[in-house]
N, C-alpha and C positions, 0 to 999 in steps of 0.2 A: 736444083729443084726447090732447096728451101728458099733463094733470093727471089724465086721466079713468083712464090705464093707470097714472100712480104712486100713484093712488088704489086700485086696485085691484093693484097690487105689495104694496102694506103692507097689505091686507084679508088678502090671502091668507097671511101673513105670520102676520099674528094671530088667521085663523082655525084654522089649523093648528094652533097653539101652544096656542090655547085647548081643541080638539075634547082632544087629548092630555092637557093638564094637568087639564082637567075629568071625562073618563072615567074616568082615573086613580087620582083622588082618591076621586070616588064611587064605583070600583071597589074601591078599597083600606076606603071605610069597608062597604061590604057584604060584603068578605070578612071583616072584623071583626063583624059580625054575624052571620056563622054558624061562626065560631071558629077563621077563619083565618088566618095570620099576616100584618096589611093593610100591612104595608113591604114583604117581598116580595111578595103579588101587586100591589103595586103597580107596584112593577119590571115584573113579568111584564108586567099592564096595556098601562104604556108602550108595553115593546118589541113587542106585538101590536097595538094600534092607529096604530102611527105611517102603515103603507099608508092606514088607513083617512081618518086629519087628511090626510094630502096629496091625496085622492079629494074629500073634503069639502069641502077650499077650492077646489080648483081648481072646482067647481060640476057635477061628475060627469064621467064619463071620454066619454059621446056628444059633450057639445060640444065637446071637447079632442079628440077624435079628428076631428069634421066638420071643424073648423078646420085641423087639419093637411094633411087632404085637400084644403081649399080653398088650401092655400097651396103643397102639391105637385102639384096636375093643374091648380089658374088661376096660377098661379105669381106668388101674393099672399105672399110669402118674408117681408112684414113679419109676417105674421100667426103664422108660425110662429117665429120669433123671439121675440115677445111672447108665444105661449104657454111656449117651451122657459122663458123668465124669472120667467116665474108660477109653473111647475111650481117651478123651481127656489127660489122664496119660501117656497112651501107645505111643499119639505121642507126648505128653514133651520128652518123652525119647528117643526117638527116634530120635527125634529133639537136645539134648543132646547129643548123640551119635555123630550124622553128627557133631556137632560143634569140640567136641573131636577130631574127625579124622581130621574134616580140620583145626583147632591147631595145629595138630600134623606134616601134612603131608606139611601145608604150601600153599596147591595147588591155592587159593583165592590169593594170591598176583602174580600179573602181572607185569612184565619187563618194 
């Protein structure tokens, strides 16, 4: 049981990182195809999908909520633990991601 949640610690981890860094990018080259500037909306991107990469890994917000209720009304307190930790994976990476991008794209540094 514990390898099955560190397994699923670092899934969420990188699937968060991924959903960001992948919208991102293919966000940024399809605003370059209709003659947008694709470093900043890539920025932009980022910082609008990052809710969405932590909604994605964590595998929808119903069973993240059923489980918290099974650990506040049957008072299963592991269970909300492991998800408070999952949550918390999904937005390191997510958080990861935006850093990546504004690395990448530069857009934090001002004139």
């Amino acid at each position: 049981m514990k390898l099955a949640f560190l397994l699923a610690f670092v899934q969420s981890y990188f699937i968060a990182l991924g959903v960001l860094l992948g919208g991102a990018i293919i966000g940024g080259i399809g605003a370059f195809l209709i003659g947008q500037p694709p470093l900043t909306s890539m920025y932009r991107f980022a910082l609008d999908l990052k809710i969405w990469a932590v909604v994605s890994a964590i595998g929808g917000t119903f069973d993240t909520f059923y489980t918290v209720e099974r650990g506040l009304f049957l008072g299963e307190t592991r269970d909300i633990v492991k998800q408070f930790f999952l949550i918390l994976s999904a937005i390191g990476g997510a958080q990861t991601g935006v850093t990546i991008i504004t690395w990448l794209t530069q857009e934090h540094i001002s004139s």
